[in-house]
N, C-alpha and C positions, 0 to 999 in steps of 0.2 A: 554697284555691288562691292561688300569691303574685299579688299585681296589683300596678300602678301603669306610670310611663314604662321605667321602668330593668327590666321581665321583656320578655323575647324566648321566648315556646314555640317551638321548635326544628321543622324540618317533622317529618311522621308517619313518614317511612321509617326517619330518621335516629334518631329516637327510640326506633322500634322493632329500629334496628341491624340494616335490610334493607341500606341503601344508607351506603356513606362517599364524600360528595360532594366532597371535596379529592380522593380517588383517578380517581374518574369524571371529575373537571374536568381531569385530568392525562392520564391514556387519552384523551379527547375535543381535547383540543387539537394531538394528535400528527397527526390529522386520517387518521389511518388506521382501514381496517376494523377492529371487536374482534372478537377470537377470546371468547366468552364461552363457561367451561366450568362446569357445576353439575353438582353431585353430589347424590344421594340414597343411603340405603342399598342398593339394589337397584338403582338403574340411572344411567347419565350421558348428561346432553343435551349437545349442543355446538351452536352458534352463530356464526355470520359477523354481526354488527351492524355496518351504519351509519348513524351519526347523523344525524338530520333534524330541525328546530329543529319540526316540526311532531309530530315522534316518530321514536325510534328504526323501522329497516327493516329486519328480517331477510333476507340474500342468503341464508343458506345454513342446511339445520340438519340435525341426525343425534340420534339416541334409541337406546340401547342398547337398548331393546324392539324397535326393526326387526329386529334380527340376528336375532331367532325368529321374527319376524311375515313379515319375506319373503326371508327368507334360510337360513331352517332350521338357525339355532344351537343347539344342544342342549346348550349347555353353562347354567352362571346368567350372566346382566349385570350381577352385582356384581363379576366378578373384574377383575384387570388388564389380561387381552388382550380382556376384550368392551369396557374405556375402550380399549386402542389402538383397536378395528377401530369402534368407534364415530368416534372422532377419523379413523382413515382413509377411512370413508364421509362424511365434513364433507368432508374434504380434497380428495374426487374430484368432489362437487357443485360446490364453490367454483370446482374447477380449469376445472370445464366452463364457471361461468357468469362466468369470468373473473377471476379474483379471485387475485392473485399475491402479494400481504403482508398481515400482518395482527398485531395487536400482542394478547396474551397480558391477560385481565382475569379475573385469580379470585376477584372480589369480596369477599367477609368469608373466603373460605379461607384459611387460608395458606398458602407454597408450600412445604410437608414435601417433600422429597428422596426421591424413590423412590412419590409418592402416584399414584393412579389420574389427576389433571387432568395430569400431565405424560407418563405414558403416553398420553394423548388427543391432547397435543403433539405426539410424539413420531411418531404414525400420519397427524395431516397433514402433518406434516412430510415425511414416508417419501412421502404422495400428491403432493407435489409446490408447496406451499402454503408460502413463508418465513414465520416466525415466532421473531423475538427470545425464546430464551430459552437455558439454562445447559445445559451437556451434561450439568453433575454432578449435576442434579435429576431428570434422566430416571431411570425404573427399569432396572436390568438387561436384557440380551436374554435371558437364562432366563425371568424374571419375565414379560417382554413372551408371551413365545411360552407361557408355562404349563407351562414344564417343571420348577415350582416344586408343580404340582398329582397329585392321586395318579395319571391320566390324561393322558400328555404331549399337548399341544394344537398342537404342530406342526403336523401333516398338515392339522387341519381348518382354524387359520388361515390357510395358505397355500390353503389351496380356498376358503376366504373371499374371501381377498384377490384372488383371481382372479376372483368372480363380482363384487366391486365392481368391480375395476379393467374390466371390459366383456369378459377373455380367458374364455375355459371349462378 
């Protein structure tokens, strides 16, 4: 291992390329809520963070797992419209517990044109939630809605969207 005055070990996130702290320190200074959106291959979380020097505080969050858990989506939460309807159950939490802007952090993602974190955008944006971002990165409304899938998913997201938004 190198020693001496002149080595600096780098912290453990950054070394392990969890966290880029020039981006985080730039997100954080805007002093707005982050929209934090993560991806796995089967399902997408979403997130309202604000910052507190004692630790971040979660306002708001949504799990493409709830859409089956208490909502009875029968579709998978890897596609596009279970990230929007994820992203629009963030959006309807946020909206309730107040929360009117919010700045956009995809962490090590990039932001690909047409990916599942800006269809996530897209759906709290739709719940009523401002959030800075590019209209040309959003994915299509085919795409959004599933009509890209062998099964058009219209009918059932809009009956979605209606038992988040509180109508029947």
């Amino acid at each position: 291992m190198t020693q001496g005055p002149r080595y600096h070990v780098k912290p453990r996130r950054r070394r392990e390329g969890i966290t880029d702290y020039r981006k985080r320190l730039r997100l954080l200074r805007s002093g707005k809520v982050r929209l934090v959106i993560r991806k796995s291959i089967k399902n997408t979380q979403v997130q309202l963070i604000k910052y507190k020097q004692e630790g971040d505080n979660v306002l708001a969050s949504a799990n493409s797992n709830e859409l089956k858990n208490k909502y009875n989506w029968n579709f998978s939460t890897a596609t596009t419209p279970a990230a929007y309807l994820t992203g629009f159950l963030a959006g309807t939490r946020a909206k309730n517990k107040g929360i009117k802007e919010c700045v956009l952090d995809t962490g090590r993602h990039p932001p690909v044109t047409g990916s599942k974190i800006f269809a996530s955008v897209k759906g709290l944006v739709d719940a009523g939630v401002e959030c800075i971002h590019s209209e040309e990165k959003v994915p299509a409304e085919d795409r959004i809605m599933g009509k890209h899938m062998e099964k058009d998913m219209t009918p059932a997201i809009n009956e979605l969207k209606n038992k988040i938004s509180g109508g029947k």
